[in-house]
C-alpha positions in Angstrom: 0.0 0.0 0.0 2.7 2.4 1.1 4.8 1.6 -2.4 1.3 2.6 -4.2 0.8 5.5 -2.7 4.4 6.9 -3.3 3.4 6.2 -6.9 0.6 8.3 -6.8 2.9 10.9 -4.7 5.6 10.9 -7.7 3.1 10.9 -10.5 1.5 14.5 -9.2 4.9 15.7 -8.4 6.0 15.2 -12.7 2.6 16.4 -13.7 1.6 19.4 -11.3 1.9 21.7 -14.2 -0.5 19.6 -16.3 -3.2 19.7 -13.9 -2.7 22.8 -13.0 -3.2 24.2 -16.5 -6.1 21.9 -16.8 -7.9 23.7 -13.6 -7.3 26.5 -15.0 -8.7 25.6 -18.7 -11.7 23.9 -17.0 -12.3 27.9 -14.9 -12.0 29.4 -18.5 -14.7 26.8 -20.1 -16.7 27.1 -16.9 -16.9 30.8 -17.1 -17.1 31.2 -20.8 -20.1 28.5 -20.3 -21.5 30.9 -17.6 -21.8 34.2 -19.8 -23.2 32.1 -22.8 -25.9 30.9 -20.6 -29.1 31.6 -21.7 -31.7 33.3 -19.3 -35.4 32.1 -19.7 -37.5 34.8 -20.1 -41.9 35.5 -20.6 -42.5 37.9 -23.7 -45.3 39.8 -25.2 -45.7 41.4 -28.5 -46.0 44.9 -27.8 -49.1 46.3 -29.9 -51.4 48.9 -31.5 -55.2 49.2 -29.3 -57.2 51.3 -27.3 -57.2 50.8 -23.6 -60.5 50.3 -22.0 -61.1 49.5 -18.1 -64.1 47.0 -17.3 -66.3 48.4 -15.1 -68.2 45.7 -12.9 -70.2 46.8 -9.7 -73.0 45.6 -7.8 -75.9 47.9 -7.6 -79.3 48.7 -5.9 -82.6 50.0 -7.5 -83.6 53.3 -5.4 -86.7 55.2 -6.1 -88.1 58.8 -3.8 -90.0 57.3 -1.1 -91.7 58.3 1.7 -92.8 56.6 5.6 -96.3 58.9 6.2 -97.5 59.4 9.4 -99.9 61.4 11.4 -98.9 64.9 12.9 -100.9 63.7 16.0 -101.5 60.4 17.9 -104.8 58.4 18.3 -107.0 55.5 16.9 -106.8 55.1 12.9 -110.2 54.9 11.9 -109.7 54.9 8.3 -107.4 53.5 5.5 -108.5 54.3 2.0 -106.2 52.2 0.5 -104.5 48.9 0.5 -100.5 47.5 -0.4 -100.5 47.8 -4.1 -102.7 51.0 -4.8 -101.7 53.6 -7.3 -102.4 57.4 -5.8 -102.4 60.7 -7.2 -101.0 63.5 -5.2 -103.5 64.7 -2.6 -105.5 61.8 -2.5 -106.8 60.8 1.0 -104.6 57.9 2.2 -105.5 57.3 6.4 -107.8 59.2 8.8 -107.2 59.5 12.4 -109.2 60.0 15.7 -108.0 61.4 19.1 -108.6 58.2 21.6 -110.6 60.0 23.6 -112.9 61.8 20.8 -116.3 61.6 20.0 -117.5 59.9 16.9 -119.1 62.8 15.9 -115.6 64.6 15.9 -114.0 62.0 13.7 -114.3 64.1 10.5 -112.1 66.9 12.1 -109.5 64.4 13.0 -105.9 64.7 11.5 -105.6 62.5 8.1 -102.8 61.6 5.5 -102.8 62.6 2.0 -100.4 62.0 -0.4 -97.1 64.0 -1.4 -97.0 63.0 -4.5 -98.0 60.6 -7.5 -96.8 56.9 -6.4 -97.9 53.7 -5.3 -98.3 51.9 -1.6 -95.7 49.8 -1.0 -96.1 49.0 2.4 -98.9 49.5 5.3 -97.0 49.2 8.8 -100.4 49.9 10.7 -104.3 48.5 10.4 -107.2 50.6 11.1 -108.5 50.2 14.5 -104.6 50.2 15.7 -103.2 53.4 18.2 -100.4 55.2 16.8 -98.6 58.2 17.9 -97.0 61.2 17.0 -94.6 60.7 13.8 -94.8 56.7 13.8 -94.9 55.2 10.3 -98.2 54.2 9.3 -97.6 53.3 5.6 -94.9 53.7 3.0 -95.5 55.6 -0.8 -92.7 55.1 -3.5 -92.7 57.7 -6.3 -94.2 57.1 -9.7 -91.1 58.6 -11.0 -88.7 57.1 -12.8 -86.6 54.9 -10.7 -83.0 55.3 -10.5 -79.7 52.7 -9.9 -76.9 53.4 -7.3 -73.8 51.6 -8.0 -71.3 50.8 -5.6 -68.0 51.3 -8.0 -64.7 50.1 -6.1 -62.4 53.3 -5.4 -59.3 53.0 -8.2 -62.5 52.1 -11.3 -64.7 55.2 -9.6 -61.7 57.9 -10.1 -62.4 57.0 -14.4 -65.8 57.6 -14.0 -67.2 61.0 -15.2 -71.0 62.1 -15.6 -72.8 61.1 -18.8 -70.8 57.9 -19.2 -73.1 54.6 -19.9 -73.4 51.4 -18.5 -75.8 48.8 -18.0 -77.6 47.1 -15.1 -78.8 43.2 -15.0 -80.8 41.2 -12.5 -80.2 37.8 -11.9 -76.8 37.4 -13.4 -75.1 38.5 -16.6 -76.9 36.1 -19.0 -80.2 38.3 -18.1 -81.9 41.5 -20.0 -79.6 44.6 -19.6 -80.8 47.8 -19.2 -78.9 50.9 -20.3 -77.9 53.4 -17.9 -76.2 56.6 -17.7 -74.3 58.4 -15.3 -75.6 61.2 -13.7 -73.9 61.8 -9.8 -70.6 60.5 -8.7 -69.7 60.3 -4.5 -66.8 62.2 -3.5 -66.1 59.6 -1.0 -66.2 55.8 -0.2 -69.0 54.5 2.1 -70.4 51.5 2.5 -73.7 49.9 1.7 -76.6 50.9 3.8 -78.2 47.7 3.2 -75.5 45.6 3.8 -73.5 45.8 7.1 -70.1 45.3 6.9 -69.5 45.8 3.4 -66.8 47.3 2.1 -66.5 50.8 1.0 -67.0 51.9 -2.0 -67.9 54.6 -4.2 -71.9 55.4 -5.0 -72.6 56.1 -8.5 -76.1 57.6 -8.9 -77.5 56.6 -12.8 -80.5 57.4 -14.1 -82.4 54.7 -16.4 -82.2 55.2 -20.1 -85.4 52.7 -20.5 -88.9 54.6 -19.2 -90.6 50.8 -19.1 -87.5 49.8 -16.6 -89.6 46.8 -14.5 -87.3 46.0 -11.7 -88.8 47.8 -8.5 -86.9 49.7 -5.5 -84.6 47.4 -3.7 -83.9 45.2 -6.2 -80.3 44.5 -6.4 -79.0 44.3 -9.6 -75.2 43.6 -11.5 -73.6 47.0 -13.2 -71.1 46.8 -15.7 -69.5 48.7 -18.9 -66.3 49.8 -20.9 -64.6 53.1 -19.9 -62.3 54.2 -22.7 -58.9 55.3 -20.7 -57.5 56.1 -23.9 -57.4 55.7 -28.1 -54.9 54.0 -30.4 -51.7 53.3 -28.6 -48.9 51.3 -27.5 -50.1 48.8 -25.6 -47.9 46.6 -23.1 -49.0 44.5 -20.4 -48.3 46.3 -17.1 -46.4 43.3 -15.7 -43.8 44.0 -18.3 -43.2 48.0 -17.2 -40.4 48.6 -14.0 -40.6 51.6 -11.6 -37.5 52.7 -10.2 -37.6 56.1 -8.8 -39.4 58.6 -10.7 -37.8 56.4 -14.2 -39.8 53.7 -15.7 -38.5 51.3 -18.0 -38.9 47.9 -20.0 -36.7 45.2 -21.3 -37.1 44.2 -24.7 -35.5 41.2 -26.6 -33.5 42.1 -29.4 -31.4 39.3 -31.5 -32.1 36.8 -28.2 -30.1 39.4 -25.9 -32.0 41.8 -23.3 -32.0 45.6 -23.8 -33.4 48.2 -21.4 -35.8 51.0 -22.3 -36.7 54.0 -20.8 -40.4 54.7 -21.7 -43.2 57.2 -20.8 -46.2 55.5 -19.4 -49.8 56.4 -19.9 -53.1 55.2 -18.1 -53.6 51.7 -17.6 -56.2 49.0 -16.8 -54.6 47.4 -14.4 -53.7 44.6 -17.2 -52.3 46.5 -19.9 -50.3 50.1 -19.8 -50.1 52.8 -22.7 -47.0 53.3 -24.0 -46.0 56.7 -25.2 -42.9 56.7 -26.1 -39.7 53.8 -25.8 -41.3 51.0 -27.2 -42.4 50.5 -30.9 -45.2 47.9 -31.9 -43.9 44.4 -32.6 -41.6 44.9 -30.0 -41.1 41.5 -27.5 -41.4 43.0 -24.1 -40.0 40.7 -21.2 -43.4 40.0 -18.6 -41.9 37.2 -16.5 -38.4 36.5 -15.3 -36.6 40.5 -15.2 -35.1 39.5 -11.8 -31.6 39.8 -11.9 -31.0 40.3 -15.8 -27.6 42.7 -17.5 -27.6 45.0 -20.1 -26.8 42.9 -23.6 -27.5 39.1 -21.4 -28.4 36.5 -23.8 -31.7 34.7 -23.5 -34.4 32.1 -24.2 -37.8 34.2 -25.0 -41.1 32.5 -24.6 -44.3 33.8 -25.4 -46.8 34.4 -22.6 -49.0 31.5 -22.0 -52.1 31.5 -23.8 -54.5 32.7 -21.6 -52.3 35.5 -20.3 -51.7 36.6 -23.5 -55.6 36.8 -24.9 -55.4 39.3 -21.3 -52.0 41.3 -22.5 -54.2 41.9 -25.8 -57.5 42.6 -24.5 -59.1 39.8 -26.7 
């Protein structure tokens, strides 16, 4: 064993230089190897389109509406009308009798009379039944047109401006839709009256476009519709578009090696950014896989998947 080994001993001793000029030829190959190695990187085709955000919102059905009650308290002796019934303004809707009073002092009792055209929605008290002062005795919706309050999520509601259209559904998107147009936008986000512990969002007031509109007050209903943010552009999807400081840029492939481009960003849809100037259409922006790539680094470009790119085009 010991006669082996001082074998081995003399064998490195003659060819030290060898192997070491084979280390350092292996280093050489290793780093050559190293700066030829390809990155794998996500692409999209930069491209010509207009940029529109997708408005989607749920929404209530609100209509003027009134709880009527009796200035004074007492018996109800009298309802003239019943849940259902159409009324013109002025018509006599409830009569009322002090407790105490006579019946022959019933026709100078206090009474209800409507405010307006409308209908009776709801009658919270019966004749015969003791009310007092101010309580609700029945409720009268408006024969006006009805109106539709969308709750718009913060970041859409700051694209929203007055006159834009949209369109209202109840019972799901495969259901009639009914045109709408803006008419009041909140100033701040609150949240649903009707549903506690919701978050807070913008109200949208719109009027109704259709004067046969069916859906009645408190009906909730879907809202949804295309804001144009802006017209023909470059189009990238936002993914592809780094902030540093008050620069943006891009990478774009170019002969299978990276380049970096300063650009001027417009709006965007949260999906796709405008492109105002720094990239051309055609161009292969990089989406996935920017971490840690150089200025002129070779790589392996691969088109977005499928379904992320019918989203980078808008299709």
């Amino acid at each position: 064993m010991q006669f082996e080994a001082r074998i081995m001993i003399d064998w490195i001793r003659h060819f030290k230089y060898y192997l070491v000029a084979a280390a350092v030829l292996l280093v050489l190959v290793g780093a050559r190897t190293i700066r030829n190695w390809s990155h794998e990187v996500a692409v999209a085709e930069a491209h010509i389109g207009s940029l529109n955000l997708q408005i989607a919102a749920s929404g209530l059905v609100e209509s003027e509406s009134t709880d009527l009650a009796f200035v004074g308290g007492g018996r109800i002796v009298k309802l003239y009308v019943k849940e259902g019934d159409t009324v013109t303004e002025s018509d006599l809707l409830a009569r009322l009798a002090p407790v105490e009073a006579a019946p022959n002092l019933v026709d100078i009792a206090d009474v209800i009379k409507a405010p307006y055209d409308g209908h009776v929605v709801t009658i919270y008290q019966r004749a015969g039944s003791v009310v007092g002062p101010g309580q609700p005795v029945l409720r009268l919706v408006s024969s006006l047109s009805p109106w539709v309050v969308a709750f718009v999520e913060s970041e859409d509601a700051v694209h929203l401006q007055r006159g834009q259209k949209l369109s209202c559904r109840a019972g799901g998107y495969l259901s009639q839709a009914w045109n709408l147009t803006v008419e009041e936008i909140g100033k701040e986000a609150v949240t649903r009256p009707d549903l506690p512990g919701s978050a807070a969002q913008v109200r949208a007031r719109c009027s109704v476009d259709d004067p046969a509109f069916p859906l009645p007050p408190g009906t909730e209903v879907d809202v949804d519709g295309n804001i144009l943010l802006a017209g023909h552009g470059v189009l990238v999807p936002t993914a592809a578009v780094v902030h540093e400081g008050s620069q943006d840029w891009v990478w774009t492939v170019e002969d299978n090696k990276v380049r970096r481009r300063p650009v001027e960003v417009g709006p965007n849809n949260f999906d796709l950014i405008q492109i105002r100037s720094g990239v051309r259409p055609t161009d292969l922006v990089v989406v996935n896989g920017k971490e840690g790539l150089e200025e002129g680094q070779r790589v392996t470009a691969q088109p977005v998947p499928p379904m992320d790119q019918a989203t980078a085009r808008g299709d």
